[in-house]
Every structure is written in structure tokens, then in C-alpha cells.
MIBAPA-138943 format. One record per residue: residue number from 1; residue in one letter; chain; x, y, z of N, C-alpha, C in turn. Coordinates in pm, whole numbers. Example, Ala and Ser with C-alpha at 12.3 -4.5 7.8 and 13.67 -1.06 7.14 Angstrom:
(node 1,a,A,(1319,-569,780),(1230,-450,780),(1320,-330,780))
(node 2,s,A,(1285,-225,708),(1367,-106,714),(1290,3,787))
***
This chain:
(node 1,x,A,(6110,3461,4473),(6070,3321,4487),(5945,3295,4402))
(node 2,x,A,(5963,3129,4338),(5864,3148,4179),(5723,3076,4335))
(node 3,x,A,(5590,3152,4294),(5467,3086,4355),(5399,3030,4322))
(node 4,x,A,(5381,2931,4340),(5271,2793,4266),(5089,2825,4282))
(node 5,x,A,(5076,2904,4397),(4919,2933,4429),(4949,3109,4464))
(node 6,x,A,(4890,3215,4444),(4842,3326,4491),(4694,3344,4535))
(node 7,x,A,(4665,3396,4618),(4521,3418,4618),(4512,3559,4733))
(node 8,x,A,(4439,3633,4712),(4431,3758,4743),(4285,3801,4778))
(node 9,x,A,(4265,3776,4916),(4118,3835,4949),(3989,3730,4927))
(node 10,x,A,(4031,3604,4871),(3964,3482,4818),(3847,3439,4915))
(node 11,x,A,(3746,3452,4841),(3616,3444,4850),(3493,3351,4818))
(node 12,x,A,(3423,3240,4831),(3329,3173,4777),(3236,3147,4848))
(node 13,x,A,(3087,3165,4788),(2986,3229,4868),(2896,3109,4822))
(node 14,x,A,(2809,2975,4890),(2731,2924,4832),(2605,2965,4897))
(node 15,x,A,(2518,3017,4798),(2382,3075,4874),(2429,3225,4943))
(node 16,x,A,(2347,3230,5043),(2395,3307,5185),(2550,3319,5323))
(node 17,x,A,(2550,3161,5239),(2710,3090,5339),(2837,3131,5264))
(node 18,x,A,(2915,3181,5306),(3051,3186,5269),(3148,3001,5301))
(node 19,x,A,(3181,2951,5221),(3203,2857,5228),(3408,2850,5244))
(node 20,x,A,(3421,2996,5176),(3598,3053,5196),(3571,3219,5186))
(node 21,x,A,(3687,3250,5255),(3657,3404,5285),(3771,3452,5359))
(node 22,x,A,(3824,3552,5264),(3943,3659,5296),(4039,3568,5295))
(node 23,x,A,(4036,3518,5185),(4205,3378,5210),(4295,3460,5106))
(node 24,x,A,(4414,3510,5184),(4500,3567,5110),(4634,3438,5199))
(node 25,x,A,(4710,3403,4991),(4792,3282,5029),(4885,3333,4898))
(node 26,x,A,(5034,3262,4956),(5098,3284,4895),(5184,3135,4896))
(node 27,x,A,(5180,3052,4817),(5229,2941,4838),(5370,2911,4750))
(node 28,x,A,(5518,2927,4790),(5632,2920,4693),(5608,2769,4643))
(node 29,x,A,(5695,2735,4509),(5682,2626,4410),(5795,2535,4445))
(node 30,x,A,(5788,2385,4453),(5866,2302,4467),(5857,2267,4609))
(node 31,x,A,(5725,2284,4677),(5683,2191,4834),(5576,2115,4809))
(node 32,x,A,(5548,2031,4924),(5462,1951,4964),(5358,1972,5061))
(node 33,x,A,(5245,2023,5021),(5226,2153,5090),(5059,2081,5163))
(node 34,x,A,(5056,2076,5315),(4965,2011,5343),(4865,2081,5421))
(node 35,x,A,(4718,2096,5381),(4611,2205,5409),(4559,2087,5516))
(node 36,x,A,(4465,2155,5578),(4436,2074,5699),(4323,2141,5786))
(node 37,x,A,(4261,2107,5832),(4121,2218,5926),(4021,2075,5915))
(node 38,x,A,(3886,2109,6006),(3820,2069,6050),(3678,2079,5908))
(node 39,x,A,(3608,1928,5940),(3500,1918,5811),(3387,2076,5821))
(node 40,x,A,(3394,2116,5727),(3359,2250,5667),(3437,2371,5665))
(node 41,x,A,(3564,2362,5697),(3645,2463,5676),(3655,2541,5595))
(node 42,x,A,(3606,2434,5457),(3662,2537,5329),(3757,2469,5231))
(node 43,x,A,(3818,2349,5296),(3919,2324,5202),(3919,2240,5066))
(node 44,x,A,(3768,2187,5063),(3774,2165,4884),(3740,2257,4839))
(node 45,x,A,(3661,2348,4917),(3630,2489,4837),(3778,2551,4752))
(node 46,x,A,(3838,2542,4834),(3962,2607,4800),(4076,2543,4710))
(node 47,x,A,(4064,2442,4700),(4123,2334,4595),(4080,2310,4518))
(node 48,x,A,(3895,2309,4486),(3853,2334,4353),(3869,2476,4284))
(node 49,x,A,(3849,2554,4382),(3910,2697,4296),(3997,2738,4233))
(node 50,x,A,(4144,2621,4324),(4254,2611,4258),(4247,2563,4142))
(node 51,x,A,(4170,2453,4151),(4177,2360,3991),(4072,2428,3873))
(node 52,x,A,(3984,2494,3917),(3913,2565,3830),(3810,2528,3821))
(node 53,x,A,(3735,2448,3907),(3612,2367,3897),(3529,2502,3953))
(node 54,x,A,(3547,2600,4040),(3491,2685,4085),(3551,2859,4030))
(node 55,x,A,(3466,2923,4033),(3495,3074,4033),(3450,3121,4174))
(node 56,x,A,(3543,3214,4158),(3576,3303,4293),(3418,3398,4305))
(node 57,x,A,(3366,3387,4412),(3238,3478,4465),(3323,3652,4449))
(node 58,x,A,(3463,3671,4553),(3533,3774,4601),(3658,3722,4592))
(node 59,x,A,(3760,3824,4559),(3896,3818,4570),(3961,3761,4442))
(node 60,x,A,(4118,3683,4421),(4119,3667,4307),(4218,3498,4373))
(node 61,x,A,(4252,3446,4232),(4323,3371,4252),(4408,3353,4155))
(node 62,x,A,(4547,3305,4129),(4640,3272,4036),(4679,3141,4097))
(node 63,x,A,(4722,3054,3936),(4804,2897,3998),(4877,2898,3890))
(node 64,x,A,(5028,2882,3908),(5122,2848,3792),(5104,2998,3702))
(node 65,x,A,(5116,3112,3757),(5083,3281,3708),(4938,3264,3617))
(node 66,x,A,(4888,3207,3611),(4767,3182,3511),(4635,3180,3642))
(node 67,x,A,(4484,3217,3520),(4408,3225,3567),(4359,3063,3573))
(node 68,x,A,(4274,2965,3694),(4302,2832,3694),(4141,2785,3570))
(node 69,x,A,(4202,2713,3501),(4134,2656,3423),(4058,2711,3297))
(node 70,x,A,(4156,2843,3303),(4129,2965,3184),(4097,2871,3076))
(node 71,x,A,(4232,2815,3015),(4278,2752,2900),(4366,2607,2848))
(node 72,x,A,(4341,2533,2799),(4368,2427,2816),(4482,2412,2824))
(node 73,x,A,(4592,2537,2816),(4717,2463,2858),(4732,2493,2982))
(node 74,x,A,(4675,2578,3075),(4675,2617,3196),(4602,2470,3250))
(node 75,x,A,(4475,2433,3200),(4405,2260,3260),(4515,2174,3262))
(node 76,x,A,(4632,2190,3173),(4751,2091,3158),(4849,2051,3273))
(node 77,x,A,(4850,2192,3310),(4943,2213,3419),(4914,2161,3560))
(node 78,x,A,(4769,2113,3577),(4735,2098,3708),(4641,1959,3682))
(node 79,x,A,(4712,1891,3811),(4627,1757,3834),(4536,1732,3955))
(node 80,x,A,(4446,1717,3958),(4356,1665,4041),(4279,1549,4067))
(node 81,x,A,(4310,1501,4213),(4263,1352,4276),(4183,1370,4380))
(node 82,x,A,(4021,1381,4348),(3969,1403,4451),(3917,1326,4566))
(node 83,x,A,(3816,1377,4635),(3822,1244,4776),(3784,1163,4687))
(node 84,x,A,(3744,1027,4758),(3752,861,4756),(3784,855,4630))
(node 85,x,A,(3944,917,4575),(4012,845,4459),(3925,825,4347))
(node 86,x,A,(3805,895,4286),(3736,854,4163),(3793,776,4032))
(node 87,x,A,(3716,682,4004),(3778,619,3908),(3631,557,3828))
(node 88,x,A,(3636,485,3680),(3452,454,3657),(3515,309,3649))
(node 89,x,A,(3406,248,3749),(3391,136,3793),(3350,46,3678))
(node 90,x,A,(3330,73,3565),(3302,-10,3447),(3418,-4,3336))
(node 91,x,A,(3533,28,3368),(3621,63,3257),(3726,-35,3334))
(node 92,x,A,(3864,-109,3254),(3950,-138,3333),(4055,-2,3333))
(node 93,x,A,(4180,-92,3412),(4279,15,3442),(4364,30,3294))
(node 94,x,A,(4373,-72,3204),(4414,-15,3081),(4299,84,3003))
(node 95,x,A,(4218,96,2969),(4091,164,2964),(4117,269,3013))
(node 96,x,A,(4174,282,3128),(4150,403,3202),(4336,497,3165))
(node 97,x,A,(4411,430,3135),(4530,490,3068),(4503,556,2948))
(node 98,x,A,(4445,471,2845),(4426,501,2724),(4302,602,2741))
(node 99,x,A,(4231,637,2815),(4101,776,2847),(4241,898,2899))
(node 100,x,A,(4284,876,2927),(4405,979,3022),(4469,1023,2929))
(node 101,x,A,(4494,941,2823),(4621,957,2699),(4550,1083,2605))
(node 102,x,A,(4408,986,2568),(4270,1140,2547),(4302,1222,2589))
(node 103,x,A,(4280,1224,2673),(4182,1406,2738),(4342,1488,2814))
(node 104,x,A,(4447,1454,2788),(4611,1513,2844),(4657,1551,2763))
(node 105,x,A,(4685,1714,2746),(4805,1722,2658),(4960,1635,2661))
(node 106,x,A,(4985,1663,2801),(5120,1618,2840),(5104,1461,2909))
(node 107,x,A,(5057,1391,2839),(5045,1252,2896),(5164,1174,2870))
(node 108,x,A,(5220,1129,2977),(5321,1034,2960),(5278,889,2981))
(node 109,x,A,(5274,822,2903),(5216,664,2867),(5342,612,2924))
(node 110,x,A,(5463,579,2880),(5569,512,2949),(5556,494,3123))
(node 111,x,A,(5547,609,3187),(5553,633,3284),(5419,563,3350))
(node 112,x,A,(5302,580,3293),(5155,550,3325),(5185,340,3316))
(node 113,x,A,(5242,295,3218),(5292,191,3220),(5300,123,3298))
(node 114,x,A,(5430,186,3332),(5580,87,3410),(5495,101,3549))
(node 115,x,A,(5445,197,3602),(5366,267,3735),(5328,166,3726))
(node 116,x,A,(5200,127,3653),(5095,17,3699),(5146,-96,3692))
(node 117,x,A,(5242,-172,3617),(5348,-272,3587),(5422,-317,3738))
(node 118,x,A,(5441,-208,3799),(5503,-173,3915),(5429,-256,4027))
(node 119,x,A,(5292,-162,4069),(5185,-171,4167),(5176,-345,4131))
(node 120,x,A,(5181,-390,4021),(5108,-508,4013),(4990,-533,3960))
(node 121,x,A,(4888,-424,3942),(4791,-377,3873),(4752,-455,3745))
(node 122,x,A,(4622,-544,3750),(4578,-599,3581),(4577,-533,3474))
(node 123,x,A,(4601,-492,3388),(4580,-392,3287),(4441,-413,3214))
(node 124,x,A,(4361,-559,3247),(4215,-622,3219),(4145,-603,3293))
(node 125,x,A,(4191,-574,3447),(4075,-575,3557),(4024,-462,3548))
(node 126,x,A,(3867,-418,3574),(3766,-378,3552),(3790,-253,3752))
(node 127,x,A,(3788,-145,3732),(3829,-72,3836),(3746,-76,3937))
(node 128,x,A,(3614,-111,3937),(3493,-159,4060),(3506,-321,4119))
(node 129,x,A,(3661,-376,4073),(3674,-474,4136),(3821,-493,4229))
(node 130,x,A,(3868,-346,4180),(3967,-356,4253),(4002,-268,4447))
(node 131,x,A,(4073,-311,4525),(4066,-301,4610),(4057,-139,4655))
(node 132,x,A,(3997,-69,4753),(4041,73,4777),(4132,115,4783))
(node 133,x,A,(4296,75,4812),(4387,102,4825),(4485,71,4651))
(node 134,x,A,(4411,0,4576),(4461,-68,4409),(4368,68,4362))
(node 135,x,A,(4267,116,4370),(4189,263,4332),(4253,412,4331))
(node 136,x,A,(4284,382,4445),(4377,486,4518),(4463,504,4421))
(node 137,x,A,(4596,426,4411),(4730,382,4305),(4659,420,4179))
(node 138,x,A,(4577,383,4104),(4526,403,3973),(4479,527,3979))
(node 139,x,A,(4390,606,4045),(4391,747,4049),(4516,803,4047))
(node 140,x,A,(4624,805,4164),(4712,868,4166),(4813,869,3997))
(node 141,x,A,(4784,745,3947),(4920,709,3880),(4851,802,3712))
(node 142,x,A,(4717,826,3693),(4623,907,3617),(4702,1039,3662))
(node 143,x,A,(4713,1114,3779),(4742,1223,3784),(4867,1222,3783))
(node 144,x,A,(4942,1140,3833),(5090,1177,3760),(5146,1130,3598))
(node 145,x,A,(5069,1034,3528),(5096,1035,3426),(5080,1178,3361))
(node 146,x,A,(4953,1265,3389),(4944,1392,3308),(5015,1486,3316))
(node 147,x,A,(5149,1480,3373),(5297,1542,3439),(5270,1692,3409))
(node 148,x,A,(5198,1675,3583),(5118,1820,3621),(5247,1897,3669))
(node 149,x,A,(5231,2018,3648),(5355,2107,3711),(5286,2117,3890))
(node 150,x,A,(5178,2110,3936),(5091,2154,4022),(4997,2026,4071))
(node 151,x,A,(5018,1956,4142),(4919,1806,4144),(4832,1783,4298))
(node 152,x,A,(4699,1863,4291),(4622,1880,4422),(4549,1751,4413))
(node 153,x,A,(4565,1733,4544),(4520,1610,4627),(4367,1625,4730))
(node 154,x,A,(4259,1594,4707),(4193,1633,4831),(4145,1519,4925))
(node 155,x,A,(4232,1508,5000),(4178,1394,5087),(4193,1236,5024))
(node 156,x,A,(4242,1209,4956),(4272,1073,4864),(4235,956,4952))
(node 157,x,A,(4327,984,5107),(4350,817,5191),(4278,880,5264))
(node 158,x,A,(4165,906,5334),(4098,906,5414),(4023,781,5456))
(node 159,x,A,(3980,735,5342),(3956,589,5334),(3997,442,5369))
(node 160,x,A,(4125,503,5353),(4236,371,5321),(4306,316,5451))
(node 161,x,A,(4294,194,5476),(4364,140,5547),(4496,217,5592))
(node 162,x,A,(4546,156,5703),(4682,257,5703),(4808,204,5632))
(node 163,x,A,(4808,59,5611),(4917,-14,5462),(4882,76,5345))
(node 164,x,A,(4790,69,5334),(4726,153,5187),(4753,282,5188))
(node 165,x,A,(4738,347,5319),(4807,501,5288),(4950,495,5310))
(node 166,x,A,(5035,460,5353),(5120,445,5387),(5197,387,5235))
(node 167,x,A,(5191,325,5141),(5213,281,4971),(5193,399,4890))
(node 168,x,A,(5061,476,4961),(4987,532,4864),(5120,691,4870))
(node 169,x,A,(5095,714,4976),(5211,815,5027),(5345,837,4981))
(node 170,x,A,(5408,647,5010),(5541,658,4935),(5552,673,4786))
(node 171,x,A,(5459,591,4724),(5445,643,4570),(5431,801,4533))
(node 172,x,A,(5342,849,4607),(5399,1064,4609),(5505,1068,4644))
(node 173,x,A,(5540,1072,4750),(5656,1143,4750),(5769,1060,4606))
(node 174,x,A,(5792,898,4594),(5913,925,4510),(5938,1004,4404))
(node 175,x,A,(5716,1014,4334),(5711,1044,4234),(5767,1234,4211))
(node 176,x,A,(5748,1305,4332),(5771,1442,4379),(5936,1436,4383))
(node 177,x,A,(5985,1318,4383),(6137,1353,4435),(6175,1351,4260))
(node 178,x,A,(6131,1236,4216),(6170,1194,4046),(6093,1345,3967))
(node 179,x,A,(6015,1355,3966),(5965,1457,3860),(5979,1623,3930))
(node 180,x,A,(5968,1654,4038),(6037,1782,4104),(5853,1893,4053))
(node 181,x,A,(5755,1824,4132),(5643,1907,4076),(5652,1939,4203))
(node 182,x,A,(5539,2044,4225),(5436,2095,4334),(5309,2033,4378))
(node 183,x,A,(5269,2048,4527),(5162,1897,4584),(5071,2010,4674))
(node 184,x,A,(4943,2019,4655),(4872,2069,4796),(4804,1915,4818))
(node 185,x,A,(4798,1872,4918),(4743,1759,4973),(4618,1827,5064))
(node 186,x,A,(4531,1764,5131),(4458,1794,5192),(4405,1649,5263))
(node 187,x,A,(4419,1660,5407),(4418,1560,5502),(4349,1610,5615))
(node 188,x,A,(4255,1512,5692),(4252,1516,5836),(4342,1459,5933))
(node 189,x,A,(4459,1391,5841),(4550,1284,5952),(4668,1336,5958))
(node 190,x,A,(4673,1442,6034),(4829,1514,6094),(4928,1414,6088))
(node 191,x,A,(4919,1303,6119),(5075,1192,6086),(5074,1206,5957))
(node 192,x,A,(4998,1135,5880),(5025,1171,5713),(5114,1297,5720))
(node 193,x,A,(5053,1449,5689),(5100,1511,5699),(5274,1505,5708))
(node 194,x,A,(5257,1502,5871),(5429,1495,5926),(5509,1441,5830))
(node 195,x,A,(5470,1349,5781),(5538,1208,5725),(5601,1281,5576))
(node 196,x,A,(5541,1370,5502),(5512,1418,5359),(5522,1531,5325))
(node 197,x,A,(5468,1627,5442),(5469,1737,5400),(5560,1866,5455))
(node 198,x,A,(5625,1909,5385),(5715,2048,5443),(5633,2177,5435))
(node 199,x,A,(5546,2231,5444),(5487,2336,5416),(5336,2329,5454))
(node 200,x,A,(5288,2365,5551),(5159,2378,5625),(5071,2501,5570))
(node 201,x,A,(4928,2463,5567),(4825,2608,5614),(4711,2532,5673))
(node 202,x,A,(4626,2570,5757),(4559,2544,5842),(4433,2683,5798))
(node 203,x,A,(4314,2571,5774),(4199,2659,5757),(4097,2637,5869))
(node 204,x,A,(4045,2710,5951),(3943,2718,6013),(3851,2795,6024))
(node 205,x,A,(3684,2749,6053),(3594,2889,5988),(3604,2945,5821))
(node 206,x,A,(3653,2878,5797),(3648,2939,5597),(3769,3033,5634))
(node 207,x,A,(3839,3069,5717),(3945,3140,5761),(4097,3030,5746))
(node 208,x,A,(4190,3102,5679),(4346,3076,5681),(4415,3126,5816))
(node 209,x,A,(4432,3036,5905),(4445,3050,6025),(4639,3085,6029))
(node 210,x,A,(4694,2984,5943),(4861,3012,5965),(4910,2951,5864))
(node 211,x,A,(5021,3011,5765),(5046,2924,5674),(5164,2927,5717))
(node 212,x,A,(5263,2853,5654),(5438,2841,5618),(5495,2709,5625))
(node 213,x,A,(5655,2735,5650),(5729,2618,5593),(5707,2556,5734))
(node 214,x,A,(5713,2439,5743),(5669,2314,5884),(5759,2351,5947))
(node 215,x,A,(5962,2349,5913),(6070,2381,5985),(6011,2484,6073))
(node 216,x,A,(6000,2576,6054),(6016,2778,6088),(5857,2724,6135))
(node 217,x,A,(5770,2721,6095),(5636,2737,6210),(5691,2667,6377))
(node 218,x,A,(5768,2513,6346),(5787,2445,6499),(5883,2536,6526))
(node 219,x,A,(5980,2598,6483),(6098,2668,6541),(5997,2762,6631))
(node 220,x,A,(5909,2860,6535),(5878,2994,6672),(5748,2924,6685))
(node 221,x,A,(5670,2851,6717),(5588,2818,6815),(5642,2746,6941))
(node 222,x,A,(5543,2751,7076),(5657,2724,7170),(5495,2729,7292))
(node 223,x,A,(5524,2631,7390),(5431,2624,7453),(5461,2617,7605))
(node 224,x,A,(5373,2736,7665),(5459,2830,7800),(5346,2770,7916))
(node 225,x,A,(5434,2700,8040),(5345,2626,8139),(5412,2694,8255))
(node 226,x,A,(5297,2746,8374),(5364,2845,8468),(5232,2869,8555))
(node 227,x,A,(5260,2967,8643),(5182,3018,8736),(5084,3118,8659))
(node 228,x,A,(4926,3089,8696),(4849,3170,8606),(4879,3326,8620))
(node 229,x,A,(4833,3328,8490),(4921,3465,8415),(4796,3529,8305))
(node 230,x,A,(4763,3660,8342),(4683,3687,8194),(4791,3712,8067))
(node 231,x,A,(4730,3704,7939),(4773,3676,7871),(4804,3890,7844))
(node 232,x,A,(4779,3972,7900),(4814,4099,7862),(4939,4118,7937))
(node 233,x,A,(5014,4025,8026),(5101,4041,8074),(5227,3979,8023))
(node 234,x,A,(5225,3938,7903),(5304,3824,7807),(5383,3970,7700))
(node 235,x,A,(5473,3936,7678),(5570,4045,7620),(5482,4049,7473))
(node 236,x,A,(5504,4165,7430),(5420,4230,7318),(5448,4150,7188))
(node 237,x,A,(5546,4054,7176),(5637,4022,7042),(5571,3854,7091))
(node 238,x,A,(5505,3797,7194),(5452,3675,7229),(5307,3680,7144))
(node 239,x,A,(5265,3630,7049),(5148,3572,7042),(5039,3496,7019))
(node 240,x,A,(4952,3541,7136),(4879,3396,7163),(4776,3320,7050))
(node 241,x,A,(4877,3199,7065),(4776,3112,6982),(4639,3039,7012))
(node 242,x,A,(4640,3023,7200),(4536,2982,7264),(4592,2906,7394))
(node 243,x,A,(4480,2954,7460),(4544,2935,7659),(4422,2846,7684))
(node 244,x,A,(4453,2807,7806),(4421,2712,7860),(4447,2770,8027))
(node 245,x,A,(4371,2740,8120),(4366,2809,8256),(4291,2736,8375))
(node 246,x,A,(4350,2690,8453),(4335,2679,8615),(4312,2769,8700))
(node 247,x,A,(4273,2732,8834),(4303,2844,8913),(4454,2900,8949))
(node 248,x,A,(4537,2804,8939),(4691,2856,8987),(4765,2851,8825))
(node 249,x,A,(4730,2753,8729),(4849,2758,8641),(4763,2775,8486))
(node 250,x,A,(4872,2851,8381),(4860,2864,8258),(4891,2809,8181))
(node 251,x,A,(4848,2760,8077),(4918,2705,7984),(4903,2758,7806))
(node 252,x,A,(4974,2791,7775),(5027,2926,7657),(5058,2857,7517))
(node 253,x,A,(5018,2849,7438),(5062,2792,7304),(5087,2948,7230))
(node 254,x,A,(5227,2978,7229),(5258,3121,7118),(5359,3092,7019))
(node 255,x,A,(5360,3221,6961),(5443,3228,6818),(5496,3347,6830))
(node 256,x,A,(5658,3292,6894),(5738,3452,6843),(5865,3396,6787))
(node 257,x,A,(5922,3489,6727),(6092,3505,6683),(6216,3526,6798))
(node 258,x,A,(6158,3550,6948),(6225,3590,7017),(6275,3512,7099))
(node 259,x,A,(6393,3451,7141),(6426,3414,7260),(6296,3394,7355))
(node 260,x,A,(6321,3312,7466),(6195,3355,7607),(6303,3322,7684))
(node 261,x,A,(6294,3404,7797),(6385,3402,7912),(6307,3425,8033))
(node 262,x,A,(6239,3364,8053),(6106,3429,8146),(6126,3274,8204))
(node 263,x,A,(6203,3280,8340),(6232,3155,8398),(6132,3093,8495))
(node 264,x,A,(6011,3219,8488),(5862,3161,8550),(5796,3012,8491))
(node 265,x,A,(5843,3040,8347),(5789,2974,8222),(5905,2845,8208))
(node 266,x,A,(5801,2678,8227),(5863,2606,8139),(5809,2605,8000))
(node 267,x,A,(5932,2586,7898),(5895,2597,7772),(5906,2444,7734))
(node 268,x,A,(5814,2428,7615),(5803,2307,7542),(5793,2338,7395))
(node 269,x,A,(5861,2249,7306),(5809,2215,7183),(5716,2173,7132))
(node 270,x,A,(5649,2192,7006),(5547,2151,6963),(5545,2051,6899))
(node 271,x,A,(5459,1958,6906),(5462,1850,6736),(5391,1913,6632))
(node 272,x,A,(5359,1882,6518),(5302,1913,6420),(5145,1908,6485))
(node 273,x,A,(5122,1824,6502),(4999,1810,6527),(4968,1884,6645))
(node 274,x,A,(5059,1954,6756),(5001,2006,6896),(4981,2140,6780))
(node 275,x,A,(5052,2209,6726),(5072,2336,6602),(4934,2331,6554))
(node 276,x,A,(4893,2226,6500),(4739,2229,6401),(4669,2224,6542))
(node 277,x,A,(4619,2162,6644),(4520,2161,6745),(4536,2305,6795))
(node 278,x,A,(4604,2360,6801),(4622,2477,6846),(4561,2577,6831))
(node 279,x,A,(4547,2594,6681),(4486,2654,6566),(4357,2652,6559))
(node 280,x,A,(4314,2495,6556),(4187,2452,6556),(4104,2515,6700))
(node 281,x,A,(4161,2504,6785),(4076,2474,6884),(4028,2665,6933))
(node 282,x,A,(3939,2713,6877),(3850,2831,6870),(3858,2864,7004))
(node 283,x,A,(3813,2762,7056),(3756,2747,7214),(3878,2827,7302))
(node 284,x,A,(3981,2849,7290),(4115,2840,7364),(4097,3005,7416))
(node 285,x,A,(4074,3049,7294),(4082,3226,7297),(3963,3263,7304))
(node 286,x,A,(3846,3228,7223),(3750,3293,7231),(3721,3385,7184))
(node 287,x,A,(3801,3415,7072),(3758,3543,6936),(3883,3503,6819))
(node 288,x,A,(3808,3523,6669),(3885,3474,6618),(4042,3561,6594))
(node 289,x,A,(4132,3468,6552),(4227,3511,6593),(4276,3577,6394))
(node 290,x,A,(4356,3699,6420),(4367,3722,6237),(4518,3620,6186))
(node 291,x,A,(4508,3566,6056),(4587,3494,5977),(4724,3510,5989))
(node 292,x,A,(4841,3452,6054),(4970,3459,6042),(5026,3404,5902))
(node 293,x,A,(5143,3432,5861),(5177,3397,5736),(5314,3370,5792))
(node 294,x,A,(5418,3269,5746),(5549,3237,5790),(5635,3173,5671))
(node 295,x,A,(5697,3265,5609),(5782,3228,5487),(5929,3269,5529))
(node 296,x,A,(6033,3189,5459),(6140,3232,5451),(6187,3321,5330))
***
């Protein structure tokens, strides 16, 4: 299977702080792949490393088999939209095509066009007058004109109204269905997510808490409600993602491959988002827990 991101032991140290640490990832090519954790996790750390804005403190990284931002045809291959959608507020949006057409090997102008033609977009208006969600669209439509094989997102709609993310969203994905690239997104809004993305990792602590495909993570996660129970009494192939405890009853968020037949236990499904809180929430277990990985 061809991999769009490797990283092995991945490391970045600002000062004294480790800002990412021990991130070993293996991300296959042709998903929509949505990173996610709590503010300081790590995850622009880790998306600028991807894009090459950063070097690795420890460990290594590959994107598209290349070292990221070695060489300008490797810069070619990868697009980047970082938070609040940057754009220069003194240029218009034609201005800002014809700067893109510059500095891109692989710039597609047709496409950069019809896009903004599309949105509705002035090709005269001046980009510090247009709306956050018209910013948004003009960033995005910059990174897909440069028809990235690899197109990281960090946080884009955080900002944005929910009409505005919700446009901003469907314009990725058609553009992912029409051109057939690769997406790491990076969000705090688990619906986004759901909505977009097939392929999860979850960073917490500068730590890669669980990666894989969204299908197969909800399949073996599974959440066990019953008469309190320590968790050393849970079959060896059960494990815990984080408990929760009463005096009489348990409540179990795990990850196995196995059947449960343990008719003590009602079982429940997860949403996407109970999967990421799960993860997140430190508090549950009380030591950190080491990195699951879930590929097909």
C-alpha cells in the first residue's frame, strides 16, 4: 500500500518543551485523513513538519517518499492552508491567482478560474474586504489550483460560521473526489470531521494516541456498562481506552477484534466523537496510555 506521510520516532523540541514526540505514523494515499487533539497537542507542529516549514529535533519523516520541502519539486507536491485561511489583504483575488501562477510549478489557471467564477468571487475585489468564509474559498481554491498530490489543511474553518464551513467542506471534498489527491485536515470540530473524513489520528500530549481507517476504529471500539468491575478482570485481548466508576457500576470504553459475550456487559457503539473523547480524556486511566495503530 502506496503512503502519503511516514514518520518514525518523530520528534520536535522548542527550547526545553517537546512540542511532538515519538510519533511514529504511517498514513496510506488516497484518504481524507482527519488529525484532531486538544490546543497544544502538537498538531501544527506536525503538519508543518509535514510541509517542511520545520525540521525534525528526533526521528525522521517522509511525504510523497521524499524528504518534505527538500526540493522544489517535492514543495510542488504539497499544499498548504493554514489556520485563519491566510491571504494579503492588499492584493485582489485576481492578484492573488496570478502570485499562485508565480511561485507553482504545477499551477492550473483554468481550474483556479472557473473555481472563483463558480464561488461568485470579484476577480477586482481587494481580499481584506472580503467575507471570512469568501477568504476561506480563495485560500482553498490557491491550494488546489497548485494540484498538490498531498493538500494539508490546519484548522481552515475554525473561524467560520457553520454555512461557511459547511461550502467550505463541500468544495474539498468535490475537489478530492474530481482530482483523487490526499487531505490531512486538522480540526477541533469532530462533526466536520465525521462529515469528510475516512481516516482518523488523534494526538494528545505531543503523543499519537490512535490512528486508522474511521470504518475499523468504530467496528472494534465498543463501550462496556455493568456491575463495577476492575479493569484486570477484563479478558486480556480487551483494551482499555478509559473507565469511568461508581460505587456499583463501570463504564469501559475498549478496543478489541473479538466478539464480547460477557452477558454481565451491555455493549454500545461509539460515535466518532465518543472514539476521540475517549482518547482525549487522560483523566479516565490515569497513566498514559501507548499508541494503537489500525490499518487494513
Amino acid at each position: 500500500m502506496t503512503s502519503v506521510l511516514q514518520a518514525q520516532a518523530l520528534g520536535r523540541k522548542y527550547g526545553k518543551r517537546w512540542a511532538l514526540r515519538e510519533c511514529t505514523l504511517d498514513i496510506p494515499a488516497g484518504h481524507v485523513v482527519g488529525l484532531v487533539g486538544p490546543n497544544g497537542a502538537g498538531k501544527t507542529t506536525l503538519l508543518k513538519l509535514a510541509s517542511g516549514q520545520l525540521e525534525p529535533t528526533a526521528g525522521g519523516i517522509t511525504v510523497l517518499g521524499g524528504r518534505p520541502g527538500n526540493t522544489p519539486a517535492q514543495l510542488a507536491k504539497v499544499g498548504f492552508v493554514a489556520q485563519d485561511t491566510p491571504v494579503y489583504a492588499g492584493l485582489t483575488v485576481a492578484e492573488h491567482l496570478r502570485l499562485g501562477a508565480r511561485l507553482n510549478l504545477r499551477w492550473d489557471a483554468a481550474m483556479a478560474r472557473e473555481r472563483i467564477e463558480r464561488l461568485g468571487l470579484d476577480p477586482s475585489q481587494r481580499a481584506g474586504r472580503l467575507s471570512g468564509g469568501q477568504r476561506a474559498q480563495l485560500a482553498l481554491t490557491l491550494g488546489l489550483a497548485k494540484r498538490p498530490d498531498l493538500l494539508i489543511l490546519d484548522e481552515p474553518v475554525s473561524s467560520l460560521d457553520p454555512l461557511a464551513r459547511r461550502e467550505f467542506l463541500q468544495g474539498l471534498m468535490e475537489a478530492t473526489v474530481e482530482h483523487r489527491f490526499s487531505v490531512v485536515l486538522s480540526s477541533h470540530l469532530v462533526s466536520d470531521l465525521e462529515r469528510v473524513c475516512d481516516f482518523l489520528i488523534v494526538l494528545v500530549d505531543s503523543r499519537v494516541q490512535v490512528a486508522g481507517d474511521v470504518e475499523e476504529l468504530l467496528d472494534t471500539h465498543h463501550r462496556l456498562t455493568g456491575a463495577r468491575r476492575d479493569p484486570d478482570r477484563l479478558p486480556a485481548d480487551q483494551h482499555v481506552v478509559c473507565a469511568r466508576h461508581t460505587d456499583r457500576q463501570s463504564t469501559y470504553v475498549i478496543r478489541t477484534g473479538a466478539p464480547i459475550h460477557d452477558p454481565a456487559w451491555k455493549v454500545s457503539r461509539l460515535s466518532l466523537e465518543d472514539l476521540v473523547l475517549a482518547y482525549m480524556d487522560q483523566r479516565a486511566t490515569g497513566t498514559p496510555r501507548p499508541a494503537l495503530e489500525v490499518r487494513r
